[in-house]
C-alpha positions in Angstrom: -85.1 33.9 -81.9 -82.3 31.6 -81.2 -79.2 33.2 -80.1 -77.3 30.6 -79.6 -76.4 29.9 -82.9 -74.8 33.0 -83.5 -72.6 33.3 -80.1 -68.9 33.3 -80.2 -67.3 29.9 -79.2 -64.9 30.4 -76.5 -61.9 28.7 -79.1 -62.7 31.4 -81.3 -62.1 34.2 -78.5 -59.1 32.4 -77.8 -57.5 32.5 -81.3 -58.9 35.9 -81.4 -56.5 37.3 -78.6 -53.9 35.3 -79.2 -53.4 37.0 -83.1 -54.6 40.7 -81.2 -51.2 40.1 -78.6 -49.0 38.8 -81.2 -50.1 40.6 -84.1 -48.5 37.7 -86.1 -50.3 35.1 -87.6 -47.3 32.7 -87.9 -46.3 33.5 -83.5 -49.8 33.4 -83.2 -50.1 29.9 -84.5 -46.7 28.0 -82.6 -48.4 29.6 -79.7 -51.3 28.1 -79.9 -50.0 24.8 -81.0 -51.9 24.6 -84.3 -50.6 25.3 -88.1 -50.4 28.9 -89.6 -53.4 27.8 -92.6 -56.3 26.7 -90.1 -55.7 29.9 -87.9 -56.1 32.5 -90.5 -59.1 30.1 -91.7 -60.6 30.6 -88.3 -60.3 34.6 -87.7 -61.5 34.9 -91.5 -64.7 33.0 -90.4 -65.2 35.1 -87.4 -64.7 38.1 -88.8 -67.9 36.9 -91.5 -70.0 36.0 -88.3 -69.3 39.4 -87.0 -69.9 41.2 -89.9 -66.8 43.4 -89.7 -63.1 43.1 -90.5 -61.6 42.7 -87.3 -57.7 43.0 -88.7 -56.3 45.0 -91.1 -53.6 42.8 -92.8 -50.9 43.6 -95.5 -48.0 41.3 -96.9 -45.6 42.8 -93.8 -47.9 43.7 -91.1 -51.0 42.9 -88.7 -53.1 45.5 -87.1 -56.1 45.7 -85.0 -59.1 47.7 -87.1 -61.6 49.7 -84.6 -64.0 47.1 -84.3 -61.1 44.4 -83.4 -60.0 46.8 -80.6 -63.6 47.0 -79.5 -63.7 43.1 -79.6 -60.4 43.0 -77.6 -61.5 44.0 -74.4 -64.6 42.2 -74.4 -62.8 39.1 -75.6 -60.1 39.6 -72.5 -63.4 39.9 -69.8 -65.2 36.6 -71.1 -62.3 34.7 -70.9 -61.2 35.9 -67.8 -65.2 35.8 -66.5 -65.1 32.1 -67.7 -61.7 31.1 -65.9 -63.1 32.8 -62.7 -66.2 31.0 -63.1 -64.9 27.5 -63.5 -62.6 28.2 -60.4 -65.6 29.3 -58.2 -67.6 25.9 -59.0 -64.6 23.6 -58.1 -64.2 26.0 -54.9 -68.3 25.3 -54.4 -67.4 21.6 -54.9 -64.6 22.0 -52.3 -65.0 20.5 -48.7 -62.1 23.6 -47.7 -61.6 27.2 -47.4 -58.6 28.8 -49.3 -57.2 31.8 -47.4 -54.1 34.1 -49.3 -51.8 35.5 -47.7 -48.2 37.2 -48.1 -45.4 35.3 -46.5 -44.5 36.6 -43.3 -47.6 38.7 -43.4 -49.7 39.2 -40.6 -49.1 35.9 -39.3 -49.8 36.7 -35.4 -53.4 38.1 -36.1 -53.8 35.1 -38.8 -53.1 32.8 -36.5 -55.4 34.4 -33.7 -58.3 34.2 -36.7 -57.8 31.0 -37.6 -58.1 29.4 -34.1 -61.3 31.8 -33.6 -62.5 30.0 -36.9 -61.5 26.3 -35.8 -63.6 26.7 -32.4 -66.7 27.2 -34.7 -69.3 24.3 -35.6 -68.2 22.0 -39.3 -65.2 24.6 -39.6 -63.8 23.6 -42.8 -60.3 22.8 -43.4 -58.3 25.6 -44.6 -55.5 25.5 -47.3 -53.1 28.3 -47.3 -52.2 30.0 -50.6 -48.9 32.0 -50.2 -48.5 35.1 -52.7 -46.9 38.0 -53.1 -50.3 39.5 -53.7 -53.3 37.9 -51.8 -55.6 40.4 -53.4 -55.1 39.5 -56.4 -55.3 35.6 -55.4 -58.8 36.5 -53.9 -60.3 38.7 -56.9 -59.1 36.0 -59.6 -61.2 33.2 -58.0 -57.6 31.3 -56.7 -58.4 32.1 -53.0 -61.8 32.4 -51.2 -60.4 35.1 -48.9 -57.1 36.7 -48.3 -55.1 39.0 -46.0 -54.4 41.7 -47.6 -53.1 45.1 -46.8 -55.1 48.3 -47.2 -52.3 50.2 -49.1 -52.8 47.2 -52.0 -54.8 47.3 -55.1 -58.2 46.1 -53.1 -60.4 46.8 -56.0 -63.1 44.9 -56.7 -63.5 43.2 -53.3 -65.2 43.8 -50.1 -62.9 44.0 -47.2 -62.6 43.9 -43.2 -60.5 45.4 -41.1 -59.0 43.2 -39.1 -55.4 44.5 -37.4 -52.7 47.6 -37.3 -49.4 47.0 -38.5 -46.4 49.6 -37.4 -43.1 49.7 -39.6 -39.8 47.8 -37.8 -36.8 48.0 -39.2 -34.8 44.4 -39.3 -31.3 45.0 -37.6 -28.7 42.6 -37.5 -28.3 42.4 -33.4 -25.1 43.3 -32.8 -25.3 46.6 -35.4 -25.7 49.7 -33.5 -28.8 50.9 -33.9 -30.3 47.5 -33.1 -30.2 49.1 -28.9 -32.1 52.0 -30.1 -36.3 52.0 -28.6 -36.6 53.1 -32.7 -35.4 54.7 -35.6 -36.0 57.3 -38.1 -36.3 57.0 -41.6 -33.7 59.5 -41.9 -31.1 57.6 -40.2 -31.6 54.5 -42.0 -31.2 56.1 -44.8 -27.4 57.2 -44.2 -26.9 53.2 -43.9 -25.5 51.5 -47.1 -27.2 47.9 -47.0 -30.5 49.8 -45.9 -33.7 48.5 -48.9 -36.0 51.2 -49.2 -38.2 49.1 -51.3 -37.5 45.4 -50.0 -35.9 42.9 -51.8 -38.3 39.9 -53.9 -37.3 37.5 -51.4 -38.9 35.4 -48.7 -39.2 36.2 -45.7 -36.8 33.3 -44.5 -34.5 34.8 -47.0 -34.7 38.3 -46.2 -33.9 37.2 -42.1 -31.1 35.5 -43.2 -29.7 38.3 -45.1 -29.9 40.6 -42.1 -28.8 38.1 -39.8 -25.4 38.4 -42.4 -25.1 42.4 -41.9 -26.2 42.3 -45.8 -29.3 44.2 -45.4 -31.4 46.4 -43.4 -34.9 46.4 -44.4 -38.3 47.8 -42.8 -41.4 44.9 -42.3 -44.6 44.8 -40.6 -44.5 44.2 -36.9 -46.4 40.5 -37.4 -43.1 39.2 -40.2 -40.6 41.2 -37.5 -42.2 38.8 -34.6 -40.4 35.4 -36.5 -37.0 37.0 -36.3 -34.2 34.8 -34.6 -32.0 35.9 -31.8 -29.3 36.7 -34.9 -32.1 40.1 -35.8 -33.8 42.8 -33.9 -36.8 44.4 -35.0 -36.5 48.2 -34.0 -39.8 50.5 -34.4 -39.8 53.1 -37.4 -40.7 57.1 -37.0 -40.9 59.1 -39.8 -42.5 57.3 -42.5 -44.7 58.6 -45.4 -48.1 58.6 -45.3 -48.1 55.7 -48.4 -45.8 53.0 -48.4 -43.6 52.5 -45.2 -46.6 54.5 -42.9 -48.2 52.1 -40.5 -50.8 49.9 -42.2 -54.6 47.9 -41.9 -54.5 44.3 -42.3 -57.7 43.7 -44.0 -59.9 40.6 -44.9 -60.6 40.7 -48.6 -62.8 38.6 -50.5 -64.6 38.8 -54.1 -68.7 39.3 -54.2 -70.7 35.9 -53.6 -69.3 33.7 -50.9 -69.2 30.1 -50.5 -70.6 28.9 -46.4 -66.9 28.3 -45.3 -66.4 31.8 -45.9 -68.9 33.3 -44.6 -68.6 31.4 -41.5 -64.8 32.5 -41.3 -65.9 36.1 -41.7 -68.3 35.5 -38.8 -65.7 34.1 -36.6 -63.4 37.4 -37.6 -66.1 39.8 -37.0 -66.8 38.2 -33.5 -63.0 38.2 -32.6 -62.4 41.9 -34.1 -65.5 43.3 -32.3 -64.3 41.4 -29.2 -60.5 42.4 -28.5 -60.1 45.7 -31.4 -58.2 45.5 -34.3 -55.2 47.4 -32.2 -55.4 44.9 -30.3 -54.3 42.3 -32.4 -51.6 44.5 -33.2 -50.6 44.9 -29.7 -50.2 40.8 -29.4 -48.1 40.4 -33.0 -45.5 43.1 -31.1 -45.0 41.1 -27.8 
């Protein structure tokens, strides 16, 4: 039996989920660049090659029937299968590695990685991919590997643990608490341009903005080690277990690997097994 005649084009899929989001054949259509006519022509014939109404329509509304719904998610995972899997075969075609990475993040035992990796035989060139969320980068096919850290959303990839990271509080240096040997949570606190949460701001922006007695905030040791002389990175005490609590910088990649990144992993495991992960912590603090 040939399948193949009955399988779902991907267009179809596409015009699917686009009508399922907007739930509006006429958004539906100016988002998709085509007229209102052809669309509804379209989801009428896959609902026939389905065999089951996949909308529920009336004169003032779209809905989603139970077998549409059922479609939904399905049509969401082959779309987004088929985007990873055209980004994995131009990586595969690629001469170079792409590692994520946070700004800021991590950057001492990055750097100590990446050298371990350039003394290896055909190292490939790496490109950096900067992100607010490296993970993500690495499970969606945009980065081969990434440095990630463990209190992320790691799901879906295989990891390695590569270094500790302790909580430091960015101080402008003359404020007073910049003398102190560290700092409680509790103390910051009590200080009125102190960000719990961090600002969505690079790291060169977040410096500068301590360096102006704006803002206090609380970074990894590695992003506290690029400060100027105009900021002081004191040690945290006190933090919760989740969030602000001392953290694993982890390797993260997605299943299969291309050579360049298994050979980087290689080089990591070697390094790792040959200083300690606390070790690399130790360096990103001096």
């Amino acid at each position: 039996m040939d399948l193949s005649r009955d399988r779902l084009e991907t267009r179809e899929l596409v015009y699917f989920l686009t009508v399922a989001e907007e739930l509006h054949f006429g958004r539906a259509a100016q988002r998709l660049g085509i007229a209102q006519p052809p669309l509804s022509r379209a989801i009428a014939r896959l609902e026939r090659r389905v065999g089951v109404p996949l909308f529920a329509r009336t004169s003032r509304s779209v809905a989603l029937t139970a077998a549409g719904q059922a479609l939904l998610a399905g049509a969401r995972a082959t779309l987004e299968a088929l985007d990873l899997a055209v980004r994995r075969t131009q990586a595969a075609g690629a001469s170079g590695l792409r590692l994520a990475a946070a700004p800021g993040a991590g950057t001492v035992p990055l750097r100590a990685l990446i050298t371990a990796y350039g003394r290896a035989r055909d190292a490939a060139a790496i490109e950096m991919v900067f992100t607010r969320d490296p993970a993500a980068a690495a499970r969606s096919g945009q980065a081969d590997l990434a440095l990630a850290c463990d209190t992320e959303d790691l799901s879906g990839l295989e990891t390695l643990d590569i270094a500790t990271e302790r909580p430091v509080a960015l101080l402008p240096a003359q404020h007073p608490l910049a003398a102190g040997r560290s700092l409680s949570l509790r103390r910051l606190r009590a200080e009125a341009t102190f960000a719990e949460q961090g600002p969505a701001l690079s790291l060169d922006e977040i410096i500068d903005s301590v360096a102006l007695d704006r803002l206090i905030v609380i970074v990894g040791e590695g992003a506290a080690a690029r400060t100027g002389p105009a900021v002081t990175g004191v040690p945290v005490t006190g933090v919760p277990v989740t969030g602000l609590a001392p953290s694993t910088l982890v390797l993260a990649w997605a299943g299969d690997v291309l050579p360049a990144t298994s050979a980087f992993l290689a080089a990591a495991r070697r390094y790792v097994t040959r200083t300690g992960p606390h070790a690399l912590a130790s360096v990103a603090a001096s």
